[in-house]
TISEPA-281518 format. One record per residue (C-alpha): residue number from 0; chain; x, y, z. Coordinates in Angstrom, 3 decimals, padded with zeros to 6 digits. Layout:
BEGIN
+-----+--------+----------+----------+----------+
| num | chaine |        x |        y |        z |
+-----+--------+----------+----------+----------+
| NUM |      A |        X |        Y |        Z |
...
+-----+--------+----------+----------+----------+
// end
This chain:
BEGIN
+-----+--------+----------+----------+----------+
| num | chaine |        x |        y |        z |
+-----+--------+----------+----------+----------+
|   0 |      A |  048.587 |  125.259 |  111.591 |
|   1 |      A |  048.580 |  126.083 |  107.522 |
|   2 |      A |  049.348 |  128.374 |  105.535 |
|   3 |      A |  047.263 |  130.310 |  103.159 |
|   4 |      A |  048.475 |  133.151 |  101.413 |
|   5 |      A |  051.737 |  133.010 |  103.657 |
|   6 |      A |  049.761 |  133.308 |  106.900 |
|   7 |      A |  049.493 |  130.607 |  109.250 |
|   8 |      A |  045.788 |  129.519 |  109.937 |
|   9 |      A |  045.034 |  127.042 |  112.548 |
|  10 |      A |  043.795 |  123.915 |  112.780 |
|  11 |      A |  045.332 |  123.229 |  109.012 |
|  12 |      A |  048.144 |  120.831 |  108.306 |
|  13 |      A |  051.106 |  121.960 |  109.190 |
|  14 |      A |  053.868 |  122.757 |  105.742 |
|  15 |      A |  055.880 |  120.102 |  105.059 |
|  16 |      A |  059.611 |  120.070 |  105.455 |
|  17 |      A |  062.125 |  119.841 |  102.584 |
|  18 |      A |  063.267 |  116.608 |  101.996 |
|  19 |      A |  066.940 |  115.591 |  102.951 |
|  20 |      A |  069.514 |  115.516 |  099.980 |
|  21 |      A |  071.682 |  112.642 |  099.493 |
|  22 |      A |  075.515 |  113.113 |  099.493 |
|  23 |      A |  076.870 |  113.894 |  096.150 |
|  24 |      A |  078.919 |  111.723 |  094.739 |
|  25 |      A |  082.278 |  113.504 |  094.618 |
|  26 |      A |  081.956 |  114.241 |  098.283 |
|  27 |      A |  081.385 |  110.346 |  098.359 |
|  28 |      A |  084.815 |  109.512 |  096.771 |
|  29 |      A |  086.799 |  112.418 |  098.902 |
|  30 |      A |  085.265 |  110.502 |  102.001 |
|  31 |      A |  087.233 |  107.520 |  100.698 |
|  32 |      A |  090.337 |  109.233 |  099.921 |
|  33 |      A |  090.292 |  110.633 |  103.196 |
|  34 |      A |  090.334 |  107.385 |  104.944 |
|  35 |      A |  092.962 |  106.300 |  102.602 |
|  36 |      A |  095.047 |  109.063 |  103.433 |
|  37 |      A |  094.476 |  108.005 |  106.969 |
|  38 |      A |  095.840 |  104.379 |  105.728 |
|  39 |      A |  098.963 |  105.590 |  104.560 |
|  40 |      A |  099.803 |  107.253 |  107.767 |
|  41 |      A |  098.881 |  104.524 |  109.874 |
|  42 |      A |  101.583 |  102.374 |  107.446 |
|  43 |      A |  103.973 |  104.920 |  107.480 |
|  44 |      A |  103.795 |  105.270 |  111.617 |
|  45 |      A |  104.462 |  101.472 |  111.683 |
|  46 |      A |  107.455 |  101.578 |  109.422 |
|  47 |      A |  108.968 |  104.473 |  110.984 |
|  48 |      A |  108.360 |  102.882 |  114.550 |
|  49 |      A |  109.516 |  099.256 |  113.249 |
|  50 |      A |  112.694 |  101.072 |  111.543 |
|  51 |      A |  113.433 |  103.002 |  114.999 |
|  52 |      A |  113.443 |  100.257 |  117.155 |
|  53 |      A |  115.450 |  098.417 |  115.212 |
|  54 |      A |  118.573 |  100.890 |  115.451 |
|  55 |      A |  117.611 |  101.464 |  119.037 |
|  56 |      A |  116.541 |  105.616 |  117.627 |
|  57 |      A |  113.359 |  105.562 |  120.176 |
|  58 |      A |  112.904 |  108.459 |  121.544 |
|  59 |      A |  111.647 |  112.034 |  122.029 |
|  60 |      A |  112.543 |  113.094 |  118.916 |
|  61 |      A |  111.213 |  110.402 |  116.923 |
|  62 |      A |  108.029 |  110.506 |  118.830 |
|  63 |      A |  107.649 |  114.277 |  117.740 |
|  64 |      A |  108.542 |  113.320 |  114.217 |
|  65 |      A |  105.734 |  110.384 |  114.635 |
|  66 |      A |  103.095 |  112.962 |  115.980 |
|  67 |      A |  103.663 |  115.760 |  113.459 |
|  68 |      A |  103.709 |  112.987 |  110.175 |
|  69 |      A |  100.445 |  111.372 |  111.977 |
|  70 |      A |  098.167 |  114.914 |  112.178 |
|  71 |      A |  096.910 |  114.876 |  108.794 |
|  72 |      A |  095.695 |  111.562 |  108.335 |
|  73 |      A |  093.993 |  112.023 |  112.100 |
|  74 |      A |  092.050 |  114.989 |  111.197 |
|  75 |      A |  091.860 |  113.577 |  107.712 |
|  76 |      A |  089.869 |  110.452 |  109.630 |
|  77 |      A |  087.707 |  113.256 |  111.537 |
|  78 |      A |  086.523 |  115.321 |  108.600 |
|  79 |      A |  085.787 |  112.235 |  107.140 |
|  80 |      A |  083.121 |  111.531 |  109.302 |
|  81 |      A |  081.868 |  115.025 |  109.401 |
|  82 |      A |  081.928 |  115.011 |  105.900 |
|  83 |      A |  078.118 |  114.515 |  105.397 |
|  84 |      A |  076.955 |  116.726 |  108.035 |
|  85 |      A |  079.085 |  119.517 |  108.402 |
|  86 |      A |  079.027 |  123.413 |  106.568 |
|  87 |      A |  081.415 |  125.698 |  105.096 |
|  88 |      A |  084.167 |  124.833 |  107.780 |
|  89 |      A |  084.382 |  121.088 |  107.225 |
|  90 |      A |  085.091 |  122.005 |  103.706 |
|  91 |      A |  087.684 |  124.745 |  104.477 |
|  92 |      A |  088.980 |  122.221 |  107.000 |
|  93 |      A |  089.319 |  119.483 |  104.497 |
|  94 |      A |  091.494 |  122.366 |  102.001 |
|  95 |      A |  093.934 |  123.215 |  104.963 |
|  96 |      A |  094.808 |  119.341 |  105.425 |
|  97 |      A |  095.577 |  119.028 |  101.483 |
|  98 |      A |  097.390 |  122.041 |  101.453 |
|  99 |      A |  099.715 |  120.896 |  104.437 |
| 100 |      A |  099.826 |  117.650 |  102.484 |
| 101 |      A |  100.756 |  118.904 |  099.426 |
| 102 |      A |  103.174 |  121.433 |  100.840 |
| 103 |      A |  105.534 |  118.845 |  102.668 |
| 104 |      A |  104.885 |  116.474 |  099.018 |
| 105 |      A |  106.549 |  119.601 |  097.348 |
| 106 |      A |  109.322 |  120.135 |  099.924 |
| 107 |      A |  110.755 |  116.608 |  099.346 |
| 108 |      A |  110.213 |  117.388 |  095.625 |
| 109 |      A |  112.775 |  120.315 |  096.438 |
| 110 |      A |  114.824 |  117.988 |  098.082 |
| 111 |      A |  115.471 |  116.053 |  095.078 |
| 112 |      A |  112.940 |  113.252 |  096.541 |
| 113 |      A |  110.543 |  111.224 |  093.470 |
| 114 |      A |  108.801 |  110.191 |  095.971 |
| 115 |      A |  107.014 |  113.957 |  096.779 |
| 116 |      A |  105.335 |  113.822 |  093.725 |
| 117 |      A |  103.366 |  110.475 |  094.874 |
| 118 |      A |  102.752 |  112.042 |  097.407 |
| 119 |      A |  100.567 |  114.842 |  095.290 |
| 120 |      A |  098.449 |  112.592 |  093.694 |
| 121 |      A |  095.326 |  111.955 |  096.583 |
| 122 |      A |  095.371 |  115.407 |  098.108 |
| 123 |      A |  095.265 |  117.144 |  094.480 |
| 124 |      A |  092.191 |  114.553 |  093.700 |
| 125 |      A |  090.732 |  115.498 |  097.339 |
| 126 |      A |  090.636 |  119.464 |  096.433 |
| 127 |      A |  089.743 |  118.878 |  092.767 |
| 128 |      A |  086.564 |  116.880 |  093.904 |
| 129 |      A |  085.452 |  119.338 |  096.844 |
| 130 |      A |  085.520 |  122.326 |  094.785 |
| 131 |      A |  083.098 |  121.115 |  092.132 |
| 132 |      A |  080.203 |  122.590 |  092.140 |
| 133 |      A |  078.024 |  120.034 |  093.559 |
| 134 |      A |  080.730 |  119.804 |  096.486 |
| 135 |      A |  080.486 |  123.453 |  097.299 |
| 136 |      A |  076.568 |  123.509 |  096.959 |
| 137 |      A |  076.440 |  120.534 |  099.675 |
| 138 |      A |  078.234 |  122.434 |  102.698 |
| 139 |      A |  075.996 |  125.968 |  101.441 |
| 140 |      A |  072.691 |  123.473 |  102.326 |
| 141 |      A |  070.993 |  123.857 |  105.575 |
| 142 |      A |  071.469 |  121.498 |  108.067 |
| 143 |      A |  067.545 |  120.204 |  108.053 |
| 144 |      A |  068.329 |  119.404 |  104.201 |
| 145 |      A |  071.413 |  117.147 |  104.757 |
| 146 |      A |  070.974 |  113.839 |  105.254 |
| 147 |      A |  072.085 |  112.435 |  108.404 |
| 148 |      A |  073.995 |  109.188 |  108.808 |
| 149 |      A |  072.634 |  106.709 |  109.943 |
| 150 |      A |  073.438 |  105.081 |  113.593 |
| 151 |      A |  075.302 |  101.701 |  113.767 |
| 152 |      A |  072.560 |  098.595 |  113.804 |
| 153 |      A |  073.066 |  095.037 |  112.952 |
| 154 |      A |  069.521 |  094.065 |  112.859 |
| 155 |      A |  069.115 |  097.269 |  110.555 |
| 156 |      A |  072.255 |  097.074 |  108.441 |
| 157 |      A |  070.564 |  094.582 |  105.927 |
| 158 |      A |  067.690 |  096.597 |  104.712 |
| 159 |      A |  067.222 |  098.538 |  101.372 |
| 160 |      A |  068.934 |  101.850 |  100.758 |
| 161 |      A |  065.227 |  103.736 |  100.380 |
| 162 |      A |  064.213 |  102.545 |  104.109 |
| 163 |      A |  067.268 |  103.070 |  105.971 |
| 164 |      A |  070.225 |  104.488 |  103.964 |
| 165 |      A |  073.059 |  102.743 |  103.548 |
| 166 |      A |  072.737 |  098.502 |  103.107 |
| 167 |      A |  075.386 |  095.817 |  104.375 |
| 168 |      A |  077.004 |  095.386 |  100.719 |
| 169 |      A |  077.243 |  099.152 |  100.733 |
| 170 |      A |  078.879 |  098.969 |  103.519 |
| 171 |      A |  081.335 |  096.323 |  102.284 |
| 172 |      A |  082.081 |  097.821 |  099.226 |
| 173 |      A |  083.492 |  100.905 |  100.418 |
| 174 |      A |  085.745 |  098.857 |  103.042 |
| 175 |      A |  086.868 |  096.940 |  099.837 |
| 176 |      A |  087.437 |  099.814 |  097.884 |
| 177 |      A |  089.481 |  101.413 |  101.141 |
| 178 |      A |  091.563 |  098.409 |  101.508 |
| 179 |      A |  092.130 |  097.869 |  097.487 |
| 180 |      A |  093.636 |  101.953 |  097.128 |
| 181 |      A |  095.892 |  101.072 |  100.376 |
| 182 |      A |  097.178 |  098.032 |  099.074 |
| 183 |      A |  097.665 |  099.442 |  095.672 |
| 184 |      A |  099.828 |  102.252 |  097.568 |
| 185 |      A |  101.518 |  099.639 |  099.304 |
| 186 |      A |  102.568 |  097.534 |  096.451 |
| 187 |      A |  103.171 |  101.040 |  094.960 |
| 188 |      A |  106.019 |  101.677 |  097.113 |
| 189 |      A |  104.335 |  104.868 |  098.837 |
| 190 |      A |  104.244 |  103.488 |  102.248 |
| 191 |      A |  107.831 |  102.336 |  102.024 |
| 192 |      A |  108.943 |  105.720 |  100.479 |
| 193 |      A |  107.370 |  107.824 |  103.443 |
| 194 |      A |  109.363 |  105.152 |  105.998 |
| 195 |      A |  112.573 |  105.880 |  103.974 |
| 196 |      A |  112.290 |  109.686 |  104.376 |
| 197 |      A |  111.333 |  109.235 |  107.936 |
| 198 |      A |  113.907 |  107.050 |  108.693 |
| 199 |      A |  116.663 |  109.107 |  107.017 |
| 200 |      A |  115.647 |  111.818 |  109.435 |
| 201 |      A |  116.098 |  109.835 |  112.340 |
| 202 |      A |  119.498 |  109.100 |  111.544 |
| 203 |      A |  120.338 |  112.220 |  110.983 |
| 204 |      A |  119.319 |  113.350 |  114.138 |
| 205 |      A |  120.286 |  110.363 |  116.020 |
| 206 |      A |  123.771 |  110.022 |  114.064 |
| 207 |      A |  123.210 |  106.630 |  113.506 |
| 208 |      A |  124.193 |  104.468 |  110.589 |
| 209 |      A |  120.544 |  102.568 |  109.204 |
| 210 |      A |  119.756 |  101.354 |  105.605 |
| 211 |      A |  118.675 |  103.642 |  103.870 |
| 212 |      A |  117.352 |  101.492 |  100.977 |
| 213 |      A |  116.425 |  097.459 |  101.027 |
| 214 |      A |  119.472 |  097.308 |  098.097 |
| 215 |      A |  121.554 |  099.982 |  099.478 |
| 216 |      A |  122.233 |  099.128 |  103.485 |
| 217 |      A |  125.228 |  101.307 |  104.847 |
| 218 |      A |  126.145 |  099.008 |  108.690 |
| 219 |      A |  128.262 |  100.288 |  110.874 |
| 220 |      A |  132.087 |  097.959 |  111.158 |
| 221 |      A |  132.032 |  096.428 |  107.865 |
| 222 |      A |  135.206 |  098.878 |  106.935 |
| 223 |      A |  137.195 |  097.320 |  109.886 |
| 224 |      A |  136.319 |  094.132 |  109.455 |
| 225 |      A |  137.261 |  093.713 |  105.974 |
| 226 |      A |  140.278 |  096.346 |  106.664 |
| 227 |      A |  141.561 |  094.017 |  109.232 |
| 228 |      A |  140.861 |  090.470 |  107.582 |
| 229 |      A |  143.011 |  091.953 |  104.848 |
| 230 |      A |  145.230 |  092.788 |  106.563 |
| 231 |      A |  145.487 |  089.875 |  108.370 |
| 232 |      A |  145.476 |  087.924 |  105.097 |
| 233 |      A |  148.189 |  089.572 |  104.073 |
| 234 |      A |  150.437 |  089.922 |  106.754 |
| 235 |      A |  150.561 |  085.690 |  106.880 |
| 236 |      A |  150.704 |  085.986 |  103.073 |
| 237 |      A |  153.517 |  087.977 |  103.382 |
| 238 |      A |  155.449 |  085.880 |  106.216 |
| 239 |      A |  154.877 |  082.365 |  104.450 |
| 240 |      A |  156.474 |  083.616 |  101.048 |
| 241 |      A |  159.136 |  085.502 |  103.287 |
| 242 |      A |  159.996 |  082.433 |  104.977 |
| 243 |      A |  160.021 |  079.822 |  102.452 |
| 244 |      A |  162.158 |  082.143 |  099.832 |
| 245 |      A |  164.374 |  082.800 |  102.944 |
| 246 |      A |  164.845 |  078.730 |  103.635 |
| 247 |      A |  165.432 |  078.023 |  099.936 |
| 248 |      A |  168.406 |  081.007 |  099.173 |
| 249 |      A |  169.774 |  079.774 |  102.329 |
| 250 |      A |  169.966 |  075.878 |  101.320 |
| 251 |      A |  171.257 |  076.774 |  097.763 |
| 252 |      A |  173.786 |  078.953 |  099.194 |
| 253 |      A |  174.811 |  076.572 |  101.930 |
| 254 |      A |  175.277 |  073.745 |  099.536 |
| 255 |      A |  176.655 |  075.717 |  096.760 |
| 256 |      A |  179.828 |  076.833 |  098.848 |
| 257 |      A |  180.336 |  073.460 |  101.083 |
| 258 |      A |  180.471 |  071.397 |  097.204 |
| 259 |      A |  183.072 |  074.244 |  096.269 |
| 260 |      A |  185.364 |  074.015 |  099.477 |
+-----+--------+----------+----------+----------+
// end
């Protein structure tokens, strides 16, 4: 069927349906900072695990602490991919997980913590990118006029980006561009920073003593060990200066008074 005048007639061709966008290129980037946010968690979970196990802290508590610092970059990972096909609620979802993020950032600011303001810097990017206007116009689209990711195939992956979507160096790019923002964050300090804060709560909970910096480690005995080596020191200090000023008033005096009589 056609349409002539806005009434269908049969046996015409039928109208043609709107062509699929492609994803803008801020929701692009916020696709990789979600995964990156995702990144840092994962690096922070193996810290905070490594740093557990190592004062022997494993346990419920720490596996709540482990669960509640590991939602955000899990539903960052699943907005992610729902990024380029989901409405209105993918983007409001994507706002919530910043603004959880930003609000425990700020609460270690208030703690007197440097490191919450790293900790501002990707989820203040995330909702400055979403709420542009090409961002906002994306999830407002109907779902025909998305464009739909492509499925996973090798003997498709290598193809150009007009015939299939994305191509194999595409691909690789973004996984370099992932990895490249998570090891800058690492050499940054920011994975090391959220194990510190972690593990400081652990040992407050647990009551354990645990570094609490690579140059600052507080362990538990080294104030009786050095109290009693010095003491130790000191006592046979003491008795071998005793003992040989004892021994040589003694001689004097015994020779003194047997020359005399």
């Amino acid at each position: 069927m056609s349409a002539v005048g806005g009434i269908p007639v049969a046996g015409g061709p039928a109208p043609a349906a709107a062509p699929r966008r492609e994803l803008p290129g801020p929701l692009a980037l916020v696709r990789v900072l979600l995964l990156v946010l995702l990144g840092a968690t994962v690096l922070g979970a193996i810290g905070l695990s490594g740093s557990a196990l190592a004062v022997g802290a494993m346990g419920a508590e720490v596996l709540g602490i482990l669960l509640y610092a590991s939602v955000p970059g899990v539903l960052a990972a699943v907005l992610a991919r729902h990024v380029r096909t989901g409405g209105p609620r993918v983007r409001w979802g994507i706002v919530a997980v910043q603004v959880w993020v930003i609000i425990g950032g700020l609460a270690n600011v208030g703690d007197g913590s440097p490191d919450g303001f790293t900790q501002l810097v990707v989820p203040i990017l995330i909702l400055v990118l979403i709420n542009r206007e090409s961002s906002r116009a994306w999830f407002r689209l109907p779902v025909a006029e998305r464009g739909q990711p492509p499925r996973f195939s090798l003997p498709h992956m290598i193809t150009w980006k007009r015939d299939r979507g994305q191509t194999a160096l595409e691909y690789l790019g973004l996984v370099l561009i992932v990895v490249a923002l998570i090891a800058a964050l690492t050499v940054g300090g920011l994975g090391g920073r959220i194990t510190e804060g972690l593990q400081s709560a652990i040992c407050s909970l647990t009551g354990s003593s645990c570094p609490v910096s690579p140059g600052g480690s507080v362990e538990a005995g080294e104030g009786a060990d050095g109290g009693t080596g010095g003491g130790a020191d000191e006592g046979a200090a003491g008795e071998t200066s005793g003992g040989a000023d004892g021994g040589a008033d003694g001689g004097s005096e015994g020779g003194a008074d047997g020359g005399t009589t």
